[in-house]
C-alpha positions in Angstrom: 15.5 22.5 -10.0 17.4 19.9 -8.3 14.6 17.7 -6.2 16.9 17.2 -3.0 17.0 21.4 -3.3 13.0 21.6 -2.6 11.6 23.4 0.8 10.3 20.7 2.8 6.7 21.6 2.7 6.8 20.7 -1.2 8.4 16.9 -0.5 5.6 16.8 2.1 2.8 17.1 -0.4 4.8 14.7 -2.9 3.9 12.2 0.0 0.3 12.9 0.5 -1.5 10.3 -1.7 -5.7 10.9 -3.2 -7.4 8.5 -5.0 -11.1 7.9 -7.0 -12.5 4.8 -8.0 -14.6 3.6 -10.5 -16.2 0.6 -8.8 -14.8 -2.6 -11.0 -11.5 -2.2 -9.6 -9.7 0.6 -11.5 -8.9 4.0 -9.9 -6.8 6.9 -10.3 -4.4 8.1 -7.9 -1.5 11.2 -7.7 -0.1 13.0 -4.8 -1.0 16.4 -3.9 0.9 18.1 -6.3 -0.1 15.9 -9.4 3.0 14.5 -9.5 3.6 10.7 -9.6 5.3 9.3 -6.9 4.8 5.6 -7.3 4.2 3.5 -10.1 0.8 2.5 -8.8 -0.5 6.4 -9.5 -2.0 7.2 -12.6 -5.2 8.9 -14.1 -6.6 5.4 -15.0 -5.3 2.1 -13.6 -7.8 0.0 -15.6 -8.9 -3.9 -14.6 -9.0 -6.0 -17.9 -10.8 -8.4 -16.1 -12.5 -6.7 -13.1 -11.9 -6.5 -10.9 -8.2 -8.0 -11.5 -5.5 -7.9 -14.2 -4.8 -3.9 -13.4 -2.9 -2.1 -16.2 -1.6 1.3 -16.0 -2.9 2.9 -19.2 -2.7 6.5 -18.8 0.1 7.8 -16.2 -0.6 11.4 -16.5 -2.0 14.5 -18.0 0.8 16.9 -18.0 -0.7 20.4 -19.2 1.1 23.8 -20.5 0.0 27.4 -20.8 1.8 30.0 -23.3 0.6 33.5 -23.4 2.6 36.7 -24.0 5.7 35.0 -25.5 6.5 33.0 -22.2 5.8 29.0 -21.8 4.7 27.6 -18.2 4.7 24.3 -17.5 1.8 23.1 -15.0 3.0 19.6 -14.6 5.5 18.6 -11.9 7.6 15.4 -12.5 11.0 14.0 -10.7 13.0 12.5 -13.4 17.2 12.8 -13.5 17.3 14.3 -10.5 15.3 17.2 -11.3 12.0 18.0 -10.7 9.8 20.0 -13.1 7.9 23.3 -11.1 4.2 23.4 -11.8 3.7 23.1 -8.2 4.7 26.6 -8.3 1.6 28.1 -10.1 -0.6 25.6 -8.2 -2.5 27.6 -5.7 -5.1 25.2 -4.3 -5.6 21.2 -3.9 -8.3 19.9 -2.5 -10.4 16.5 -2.5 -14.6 17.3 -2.5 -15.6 14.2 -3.5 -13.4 14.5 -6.9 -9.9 15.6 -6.8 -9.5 19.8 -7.5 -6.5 21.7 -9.2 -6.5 25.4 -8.8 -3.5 27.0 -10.9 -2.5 30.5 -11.4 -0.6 32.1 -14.3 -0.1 35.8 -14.8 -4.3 36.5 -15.0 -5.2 33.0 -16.5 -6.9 30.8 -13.7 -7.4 27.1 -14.4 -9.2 24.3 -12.5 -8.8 21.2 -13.0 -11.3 18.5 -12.2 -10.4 14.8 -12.5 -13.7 11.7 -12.4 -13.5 8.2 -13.6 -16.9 7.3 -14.8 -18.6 4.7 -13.0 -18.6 1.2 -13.7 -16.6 2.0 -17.0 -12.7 2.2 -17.4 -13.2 5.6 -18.0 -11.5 9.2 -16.8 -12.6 12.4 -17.4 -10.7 15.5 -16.9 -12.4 19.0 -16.6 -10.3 22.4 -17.5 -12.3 25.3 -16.5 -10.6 28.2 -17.8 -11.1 32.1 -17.2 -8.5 33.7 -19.7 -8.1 37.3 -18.5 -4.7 37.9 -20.3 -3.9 38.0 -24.3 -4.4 35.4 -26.9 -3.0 31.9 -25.4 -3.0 28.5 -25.8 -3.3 25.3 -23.8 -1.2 22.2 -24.3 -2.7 18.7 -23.2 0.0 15.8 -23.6 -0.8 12.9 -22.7 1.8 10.6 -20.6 0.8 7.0 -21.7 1.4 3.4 -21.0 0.4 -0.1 -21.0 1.9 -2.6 -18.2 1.1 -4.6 -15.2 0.6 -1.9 -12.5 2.8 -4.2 -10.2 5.4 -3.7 -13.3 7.9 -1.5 -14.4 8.4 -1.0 -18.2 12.4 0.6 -19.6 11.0 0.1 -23.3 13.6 2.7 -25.3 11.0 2.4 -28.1 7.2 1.7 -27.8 5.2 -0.6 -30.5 2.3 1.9 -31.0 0.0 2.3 -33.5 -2.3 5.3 -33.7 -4.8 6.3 -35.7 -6.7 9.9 -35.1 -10.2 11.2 -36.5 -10.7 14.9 -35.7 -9.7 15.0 -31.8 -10.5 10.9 -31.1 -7.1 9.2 -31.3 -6.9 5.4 -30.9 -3.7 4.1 -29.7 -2.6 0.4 -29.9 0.7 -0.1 -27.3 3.1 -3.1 -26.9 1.5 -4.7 -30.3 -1.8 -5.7 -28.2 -4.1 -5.6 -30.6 -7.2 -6.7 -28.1 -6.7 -3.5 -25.7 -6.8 -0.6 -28.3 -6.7 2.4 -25.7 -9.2 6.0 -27.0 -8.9 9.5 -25.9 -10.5 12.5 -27.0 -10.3 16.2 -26.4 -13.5 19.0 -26.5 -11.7 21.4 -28.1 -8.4 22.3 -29.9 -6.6 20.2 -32.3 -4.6 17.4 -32.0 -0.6 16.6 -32.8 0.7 13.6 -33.4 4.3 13.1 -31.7 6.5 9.8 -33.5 8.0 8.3 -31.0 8.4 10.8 -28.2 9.5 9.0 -24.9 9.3 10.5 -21.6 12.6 8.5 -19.8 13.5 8.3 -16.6 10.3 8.9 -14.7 11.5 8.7 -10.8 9.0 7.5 -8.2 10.2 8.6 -4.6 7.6 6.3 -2.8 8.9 2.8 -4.6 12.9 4.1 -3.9 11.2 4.2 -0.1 9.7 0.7 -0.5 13.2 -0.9 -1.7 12.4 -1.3 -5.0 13.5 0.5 -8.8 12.8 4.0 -8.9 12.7 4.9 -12.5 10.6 4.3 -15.9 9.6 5.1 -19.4 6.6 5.8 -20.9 5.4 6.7 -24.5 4.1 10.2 -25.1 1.6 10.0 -28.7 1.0 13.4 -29.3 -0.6 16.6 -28.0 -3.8 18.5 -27.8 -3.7 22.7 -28.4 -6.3 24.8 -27.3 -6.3 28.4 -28.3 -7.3 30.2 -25.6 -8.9 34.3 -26.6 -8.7 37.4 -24.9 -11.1 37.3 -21.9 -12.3 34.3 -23.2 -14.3 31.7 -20.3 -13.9 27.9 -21.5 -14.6 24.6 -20.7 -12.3 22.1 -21.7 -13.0 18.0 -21.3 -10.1 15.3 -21.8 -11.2 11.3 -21.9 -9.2 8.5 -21.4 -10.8 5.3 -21.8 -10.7 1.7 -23.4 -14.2 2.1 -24.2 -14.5 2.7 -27.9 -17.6 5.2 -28.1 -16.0 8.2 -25.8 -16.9 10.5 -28.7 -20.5 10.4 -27.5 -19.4 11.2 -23.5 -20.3 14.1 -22.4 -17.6 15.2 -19.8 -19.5 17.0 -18.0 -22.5 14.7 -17.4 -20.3 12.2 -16.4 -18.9 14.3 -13.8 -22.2 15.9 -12.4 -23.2 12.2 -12.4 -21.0 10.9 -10.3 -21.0 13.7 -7.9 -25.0 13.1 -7.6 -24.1 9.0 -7.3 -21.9 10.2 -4.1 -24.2 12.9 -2.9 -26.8 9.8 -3.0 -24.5 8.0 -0.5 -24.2 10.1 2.3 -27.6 10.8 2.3 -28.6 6.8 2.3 -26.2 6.6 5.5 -29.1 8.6 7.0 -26.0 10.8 8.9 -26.9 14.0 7.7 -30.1 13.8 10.0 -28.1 12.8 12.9 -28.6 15.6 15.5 -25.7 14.2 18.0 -22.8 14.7 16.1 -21.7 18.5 15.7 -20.1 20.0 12.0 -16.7 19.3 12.8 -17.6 15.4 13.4 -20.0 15.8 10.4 -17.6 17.1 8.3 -15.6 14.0 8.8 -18.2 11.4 9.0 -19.4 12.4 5.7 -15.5 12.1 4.4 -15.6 8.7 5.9 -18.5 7.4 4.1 -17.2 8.6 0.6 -13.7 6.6 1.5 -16.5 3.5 2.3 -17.2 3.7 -1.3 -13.8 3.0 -2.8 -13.8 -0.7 -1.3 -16.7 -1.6 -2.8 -16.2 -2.8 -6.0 -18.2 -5.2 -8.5 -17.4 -8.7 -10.3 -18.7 -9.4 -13.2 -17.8 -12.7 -13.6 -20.1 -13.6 -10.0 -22.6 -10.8 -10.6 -21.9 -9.5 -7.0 -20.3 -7.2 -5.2 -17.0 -7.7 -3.5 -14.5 -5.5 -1.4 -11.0 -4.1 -2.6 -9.0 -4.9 0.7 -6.8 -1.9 -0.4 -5.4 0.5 -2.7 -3.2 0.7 -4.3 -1.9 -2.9 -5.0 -4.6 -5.5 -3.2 -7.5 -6.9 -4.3 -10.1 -8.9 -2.9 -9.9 -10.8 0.3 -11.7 -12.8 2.4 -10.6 -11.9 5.6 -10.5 -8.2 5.1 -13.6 -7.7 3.6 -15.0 -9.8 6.6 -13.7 -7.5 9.1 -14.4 -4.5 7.1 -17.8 -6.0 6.7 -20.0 -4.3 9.0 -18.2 -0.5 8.8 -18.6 -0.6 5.1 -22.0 -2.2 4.4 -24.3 -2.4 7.5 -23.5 0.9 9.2 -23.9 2.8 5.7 -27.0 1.0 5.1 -25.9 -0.9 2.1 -27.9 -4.0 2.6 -28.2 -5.5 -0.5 -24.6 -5.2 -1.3 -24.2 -6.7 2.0 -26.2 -9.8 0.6 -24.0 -10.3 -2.0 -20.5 -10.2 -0.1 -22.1 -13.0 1.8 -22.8 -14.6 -1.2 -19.4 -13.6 -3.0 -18.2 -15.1 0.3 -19.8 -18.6 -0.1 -19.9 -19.1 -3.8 -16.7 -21.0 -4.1 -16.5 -23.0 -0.4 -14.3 -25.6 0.1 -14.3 -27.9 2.4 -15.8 -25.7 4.3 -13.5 -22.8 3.7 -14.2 -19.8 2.0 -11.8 -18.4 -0.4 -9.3 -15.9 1.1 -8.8 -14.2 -2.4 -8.2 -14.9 -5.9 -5.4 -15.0 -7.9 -5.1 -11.5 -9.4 -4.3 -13.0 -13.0 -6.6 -16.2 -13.3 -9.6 -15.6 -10.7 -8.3 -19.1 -9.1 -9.7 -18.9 -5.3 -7.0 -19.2 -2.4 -8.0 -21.2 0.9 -5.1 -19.6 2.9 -7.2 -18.9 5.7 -8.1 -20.3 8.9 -10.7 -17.7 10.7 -12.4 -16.3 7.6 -14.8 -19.1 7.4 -15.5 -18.3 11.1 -15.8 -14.5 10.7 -18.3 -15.0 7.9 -20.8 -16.8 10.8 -20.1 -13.8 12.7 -20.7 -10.9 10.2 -23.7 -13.3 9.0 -25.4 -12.8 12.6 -24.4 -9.1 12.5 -26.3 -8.6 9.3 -29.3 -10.4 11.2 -28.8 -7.4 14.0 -28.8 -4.9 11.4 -31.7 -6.2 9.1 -33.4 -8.9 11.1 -33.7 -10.4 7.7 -33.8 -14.1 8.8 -35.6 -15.4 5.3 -32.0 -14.5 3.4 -29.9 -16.5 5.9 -31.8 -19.2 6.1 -32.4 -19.7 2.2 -28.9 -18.4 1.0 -26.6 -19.1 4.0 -27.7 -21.5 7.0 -26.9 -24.9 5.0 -23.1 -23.2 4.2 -22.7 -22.1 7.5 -23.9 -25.4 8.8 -21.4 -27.2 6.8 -18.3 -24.9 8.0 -19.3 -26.5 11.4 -19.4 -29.9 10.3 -15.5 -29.4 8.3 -14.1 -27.4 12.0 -15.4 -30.5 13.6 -12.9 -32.9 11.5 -10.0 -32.3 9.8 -9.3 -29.9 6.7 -6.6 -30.3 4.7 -6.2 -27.6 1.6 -3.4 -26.3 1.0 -1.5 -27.8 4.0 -4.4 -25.7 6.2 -4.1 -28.8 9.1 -7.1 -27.4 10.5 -8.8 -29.7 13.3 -10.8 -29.9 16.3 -8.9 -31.5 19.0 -11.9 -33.7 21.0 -10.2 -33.7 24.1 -10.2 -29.9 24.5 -13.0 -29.0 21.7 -10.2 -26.1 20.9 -9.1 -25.6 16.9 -5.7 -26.0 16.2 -4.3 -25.3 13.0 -1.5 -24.7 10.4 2.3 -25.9 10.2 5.3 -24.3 11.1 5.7 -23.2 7.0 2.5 -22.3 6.7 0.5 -19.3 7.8 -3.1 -19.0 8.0 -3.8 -16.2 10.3 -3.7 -12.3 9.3 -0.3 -12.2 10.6 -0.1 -14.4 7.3 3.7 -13.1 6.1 6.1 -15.8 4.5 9.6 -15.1 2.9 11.0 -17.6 0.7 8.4 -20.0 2.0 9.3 -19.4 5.6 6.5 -18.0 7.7 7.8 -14.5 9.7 5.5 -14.7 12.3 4.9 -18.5 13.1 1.7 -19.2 15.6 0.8 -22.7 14.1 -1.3 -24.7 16.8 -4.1 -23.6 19.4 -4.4 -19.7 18.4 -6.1 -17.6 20.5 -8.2 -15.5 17.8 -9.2 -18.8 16.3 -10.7 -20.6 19.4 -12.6 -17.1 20.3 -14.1 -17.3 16.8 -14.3 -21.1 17.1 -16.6 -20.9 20.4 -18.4 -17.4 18.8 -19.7 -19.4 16.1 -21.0 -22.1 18.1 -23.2 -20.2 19.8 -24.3 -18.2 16.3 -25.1 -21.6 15.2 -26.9 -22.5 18.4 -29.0 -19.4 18.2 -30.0 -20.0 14.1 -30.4 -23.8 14.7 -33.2 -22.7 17.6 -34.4 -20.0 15.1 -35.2 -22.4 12.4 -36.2 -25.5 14.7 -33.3 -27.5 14.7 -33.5 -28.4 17.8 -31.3 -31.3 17.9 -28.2 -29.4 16.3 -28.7 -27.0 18.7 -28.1 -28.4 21.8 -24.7 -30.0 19.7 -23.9 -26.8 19.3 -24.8 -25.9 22.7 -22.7 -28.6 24.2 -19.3 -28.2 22.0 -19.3 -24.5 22.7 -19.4 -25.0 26.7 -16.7 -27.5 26.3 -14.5 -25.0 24.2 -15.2 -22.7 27.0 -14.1 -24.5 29.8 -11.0 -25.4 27.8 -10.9 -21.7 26.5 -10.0 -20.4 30.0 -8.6 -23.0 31.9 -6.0 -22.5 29.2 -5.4 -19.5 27.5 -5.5 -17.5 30.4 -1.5 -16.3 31.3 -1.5 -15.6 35.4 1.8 -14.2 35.5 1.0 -11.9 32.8 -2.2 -11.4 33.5 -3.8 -11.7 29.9 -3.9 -14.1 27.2 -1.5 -16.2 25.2 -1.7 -15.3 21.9 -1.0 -19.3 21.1 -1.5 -22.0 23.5 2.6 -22.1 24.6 3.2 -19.2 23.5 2.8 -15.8 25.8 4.0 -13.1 23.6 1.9 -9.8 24.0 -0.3 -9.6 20.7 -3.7 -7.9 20.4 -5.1 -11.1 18.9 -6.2 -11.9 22.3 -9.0 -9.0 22.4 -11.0 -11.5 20.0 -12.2 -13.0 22.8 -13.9 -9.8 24.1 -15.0 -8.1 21.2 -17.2 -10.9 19.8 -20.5 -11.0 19.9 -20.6 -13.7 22.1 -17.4 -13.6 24.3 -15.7 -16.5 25.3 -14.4 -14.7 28.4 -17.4 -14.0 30.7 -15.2 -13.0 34.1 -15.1 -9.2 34.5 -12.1 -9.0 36.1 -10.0 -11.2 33.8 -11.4 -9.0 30.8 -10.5 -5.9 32.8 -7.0 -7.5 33.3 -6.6 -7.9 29.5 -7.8 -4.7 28.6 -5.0 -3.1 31.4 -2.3 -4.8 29.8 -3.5 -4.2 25.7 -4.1 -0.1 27.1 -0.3 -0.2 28.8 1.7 -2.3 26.2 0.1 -1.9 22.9 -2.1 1.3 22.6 -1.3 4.6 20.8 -3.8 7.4 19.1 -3.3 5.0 15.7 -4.1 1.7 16.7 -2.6 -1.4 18.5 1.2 -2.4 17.9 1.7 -6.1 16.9 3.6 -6.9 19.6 4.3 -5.5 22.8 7.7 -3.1 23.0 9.6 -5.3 25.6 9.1 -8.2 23.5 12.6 -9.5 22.2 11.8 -9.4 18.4 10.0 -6.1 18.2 10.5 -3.5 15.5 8.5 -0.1 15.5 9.3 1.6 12.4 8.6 0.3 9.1 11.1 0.9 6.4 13.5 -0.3 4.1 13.8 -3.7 1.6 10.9 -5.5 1.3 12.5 -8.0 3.4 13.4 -5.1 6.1 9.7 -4.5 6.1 7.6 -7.8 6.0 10.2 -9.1 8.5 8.6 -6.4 10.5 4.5 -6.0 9.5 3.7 -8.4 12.6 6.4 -7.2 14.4 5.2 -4.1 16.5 4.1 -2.3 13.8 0.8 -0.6 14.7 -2.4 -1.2 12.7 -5.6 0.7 12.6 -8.2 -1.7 12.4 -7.4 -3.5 15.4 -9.0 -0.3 17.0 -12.0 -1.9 16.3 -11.3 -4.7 18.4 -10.3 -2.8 21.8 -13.4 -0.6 20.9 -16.0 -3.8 21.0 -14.0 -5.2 23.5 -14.6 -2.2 25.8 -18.1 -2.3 25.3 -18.6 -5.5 26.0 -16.6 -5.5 29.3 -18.7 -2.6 30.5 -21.4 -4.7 30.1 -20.3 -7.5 31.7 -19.2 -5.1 35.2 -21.4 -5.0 37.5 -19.1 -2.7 40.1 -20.3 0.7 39.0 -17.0 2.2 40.1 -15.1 -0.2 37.6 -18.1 0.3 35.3 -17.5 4.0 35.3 -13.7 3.7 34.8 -14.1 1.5 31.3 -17.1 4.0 30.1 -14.1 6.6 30.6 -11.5 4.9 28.4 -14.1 3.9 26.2 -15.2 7.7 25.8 -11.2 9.0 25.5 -11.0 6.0 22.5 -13.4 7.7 20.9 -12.7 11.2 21.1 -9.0 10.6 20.4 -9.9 8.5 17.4 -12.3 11.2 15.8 -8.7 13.8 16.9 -5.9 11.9 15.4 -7.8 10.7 11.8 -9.3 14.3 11.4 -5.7 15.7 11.0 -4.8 12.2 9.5 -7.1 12.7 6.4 -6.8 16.3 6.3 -3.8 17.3 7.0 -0.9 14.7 6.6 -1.0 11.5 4.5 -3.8 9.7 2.9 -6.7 12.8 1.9 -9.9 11.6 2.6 -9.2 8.0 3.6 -6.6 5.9 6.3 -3.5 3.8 6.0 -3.2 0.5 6.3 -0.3 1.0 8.7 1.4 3.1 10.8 4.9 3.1 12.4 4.8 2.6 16.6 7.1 6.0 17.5 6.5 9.1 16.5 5.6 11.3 14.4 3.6 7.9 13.5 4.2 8.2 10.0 1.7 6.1 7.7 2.9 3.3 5.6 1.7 0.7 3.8 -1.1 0.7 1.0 -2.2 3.9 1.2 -5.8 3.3 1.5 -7.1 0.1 3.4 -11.0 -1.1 4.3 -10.8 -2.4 7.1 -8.6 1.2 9.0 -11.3 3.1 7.1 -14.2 1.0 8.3 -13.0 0.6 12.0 -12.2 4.1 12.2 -15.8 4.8 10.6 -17.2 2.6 13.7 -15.6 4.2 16.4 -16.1 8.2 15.0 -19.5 6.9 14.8 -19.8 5.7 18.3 -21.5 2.1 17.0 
């Protein structure tokens, strides 16, 4: 069938994206119907060197059925226009930890369970099989490939060798010798194919995203199962690039994995929660699982880091930062929460800590302004969690100490230009090319959104952290650097709001000279030490973030009667990163109106006013826990959040398809912590 000749409801589930992890940095990802839709989905995306270097190794599984003369094809693919129909015999998706396939044919039922084995570049796929018809058969062909998962490959001819013992086939692509790729099938008996190409694969999500649409991959052979008469059977595929796959049990693996995520929700503690009722429970417990995803391993440190988002980031500073607390604290992962912090410091400079790594040679990147500042903030939330004061003052103190000392100068990587200006005590900080703030986008080295200087965010995390440091320096009887501290944060104060606060607007510039409605000026509410103390300016700010920039799926970058504002995101990738600071709304800044709110409440003292903010506080939360129940049940992302969404309705989700920092917000506020 011709794909533009679909019903609508089918093109809807082609956009609905699931994915499982396997905790180094590989996953596996389809839509709803199975089908591939980007060239970042496949059954295993595998890191060569975890948690980076992702290759797509195995795009898809694409199963057939024959019984009483008549082939069905399960599989649907878009290629040439067309698009294959084993959507049609699929009668039931649905994402319980693992992704399910329930299919229908004549009186066979199959179900098809899909795992990637933890900690292993490893996916297992489960055919459970009740055969009520006449003799048939089963047809496993595997849709290979070996390519950057950033990459598109148009080979006309793949350079495979492939050897096969019994049902384990090894299978050697593009000539590299080093990555020799292994699957094996439980039952049946395998075919070798010479040179079978599937061409033309189309991805509708990349064609959305401005770039190619279409590509080849190699096809080695196929696996047939005979299926008898009333005959109930387990079936188990591997795919891995671990040689010894032979000795997996399928099975186990999956049963293992389910107990490894049962585990989670139970450490969360949730399920003994007696104020939150089954629908709330339901999603909570979905919440946690999506959690897991982010949290990924490096074996190269010998910590744990955070995936910033899937499907094409990888670790960053900043975002794991921010996700920090809804990912690790509030789940109750505190020893992974040690090492992020020490992931986080391991390779300081200067007294910046890495915003990433290079994706191909692990080389940190020092892009970042306020990540060396949110690490002293999530540092004294892991205090509030734990109270564990030995760890900070052993592991972190002297690093946060010396991120003090390098705000107080001048810091120069990278072109940063980050310095403490002593007549205000107020950071300023980047160039007009360079951009060192989350609205960090830069085309052909010209930055989109500029806000070089005196940025609002920065100076709120600026005078947070002074008073952090005042409060450690106390704690582990420093007396003297306390009262410096002490004394530069009531300076940056004092400068803080004799400046930043806008009277005609009633709210904050989002740069010193610049009085463009942003959200980045709820930083200085939401802290945990705010540097706005006056009720009834934070009240004022809250008004004008509520009126201009709220809606059910975050905060929009940039007010709607702002001259340069763009609310849907679409188009080139110029179209788009033109526009990602542009109005576009974001989840995760939820987070920020939420702790802003809670901390203005407890600054009012006028219980009238008091009353009012407990209100909109309350209506956040229950239209949060509304909008990303149907959100990760019923339209886009299954059992996680977007990174973005567009500012009009119907709000559609864009972006990477799964992002920390909207799942962990989101988490926070459905949680009510």
């Amino acid at each position: 069938m011709k794909y533009n000749e679909i019903d609508e409801s089918i093109k809807k589930e082609l956009k609905r994206d699931w994915i499982i992890t396997n905790g180094i940095g590989g996953f596996c990802s389809q839509s709803a119907l199975g089908c591939n839709t980007r060239k970042y989905h496949g059954l295993l995306v595998a890191p060569l060197t975890p948690p980076a270097r992702r290759y797509l190794i195995l795009s898809k599984l694409d199963e057939s059925i024959e019984t009483n003369g008549k082939k069905y094809n399960l599989f649907t693919n878009v290629a040439n226009g067309d698009i294959s129909e084993g959507y049609k015999y699929l009668t039931e998706f649905k994402k319980e930890y693992i992704p399910i396939f329930t299919y229908k044919v004549e009186d066979i039922t199959i179900k098809k369970f899909i795992c990637m084995e933890y900690g292993k570049n490893t996916v297992v796929v489960l055919y459970k099989i009740k055969n009520q018809n006449a003799e048939s058969r089963l047809t496993l062909a595997p849709v290979m490939n070996f390519r950057d998962f950033h990459s598109m490959n148009h080979d006309h001819c793949f350079k495979a060798k492939q050897t096969h013992f019994n049902n384990k086939l090894r299978v050697i692509l593009e000539d590299n010798s080093s990555t020799p790729v292994y699957m094996t099938c439980s039952d049946g008996k395998y075919l070798k194919h010479t040179n079978d190409i599937f061409y033309n694969m189309y991805y509708l999500r990349e064609e959305e995203r401005g770039f190619e649409t279409e590509e080849n991959h190699y096809v080695p052979g196929v696996y047939n199962i005979n299926l008898a008469p009333n005959e109930e059977k387990d079936i188990t595929f591997v795919c891995s690039l671990e040689e010894n796959i032979d000795e997996l049990d399928g099975v186990n693996v999956i049963n293992k994995e389910l107990l490894r995520l049962t585990g989670i929700i139970y450490d969360t503690g949730i399920l003994q929660s007696s104020k939150m009722n089954d629908k709330n429970l339901d999603m909570i417990k979905t919440l946690v699982l999506a959690t897991d995803n982010f949290i990924v391993n490096r074996p190269s440190f010998g910590l744990h880091t955070v995936i910033a988002g899937y499907p094409w980031f990888l670790d960053w500073g900043r975002d794991t930062l921010i996700s920090f607390e809804g990912l690790l604290l509030l789940t109750k992962r505190f020893d992974i929460a040690k090492e992020v912090l020490l992931t986080n410091i391991r390779d300081m400079k200067f007294g910046l800590v890495p915003n990433g790594y290079s994706g191909y040679d692990n080389r940190p990147l020092y892009n970042s302004a306020d990540s060396s500042l949110l690490l002293i903030e999530q540092a004294y939330k892991y205090l509030k969690y734990t109270n564990d004061y030995e760890f900070v003052k052993e592991n972190l103190y002297p690093s946060l100490v010396k991120i003090i000392e390098a705000y107080s100068g001048f810091i120069n990587v990278d072109g940063d230009n980050i310095y403490l200006d002593e007549e205000d005590n107020l950071i300023s900080a980047g160039t007009e090319n360079t951009q060192i703030t989350w609205m960090d986008v830069k085309i052909d080295g010209r930055a989109v959104t500029p806000r070089n200087g005196k940025t609002v965010e920065l100076n709120a995390l600026w005078y947070n952290a002074l008073k952090i440091m005042a409060r450690l320096a106390e704690k582990f009887d420093d007396k003297k650097l306390c009262k410096k501290y002490l004394d530069m944060a009531g300076k940056t104060e004092k400068s803080f709001n004799e400046k930043f606060y806008n009277k005609d607007k009633r709210c904050l510039y989002d740069v010193l000279g610049d009085d463009k409605i942003r959200p980045n000026q709820l930083f200085a509410l939401s802290l945990s030490h705010p540097v706005i103390k006056d009720a009834e300016i934070a009240e004022e700010i809250l008004d004008v973030v509520y009126k201009k920039l709220l809606n059910s799926y975050g905060l929009k970058t940039l007010a709607a009667d702002e001259e340069e504002y763009v609310s849907i995101y679409e188009g080139s990738p110029y179209k788009r990163d033109t526009s990602y600071h542009q109005g576009i709304t974001w989840p995760w800044l939820l987070g920020l109106y939420y702790d802003a709110l809670k901390n203005t409440i407890n600054m009012e003292r006028n219980r009238e006013r008091k009353q009012n903010l407990e209100n909109k506080l309350n209506e956040l939360v229950q239209n949060t826990r509304t909008t990303f129940t149907k959100e990760i049940y019923e339209r886009s992302s299954i059992g996680t959040v977007s990174e973005l969404y567009d500012s009009e309705e119907p709000y559609e989700a864009r972006g990477a398809f799964a992002q920390a920092w909207s799942v962990s917000e989101i988490f926070r506020i459905v949680m009510n912590k």
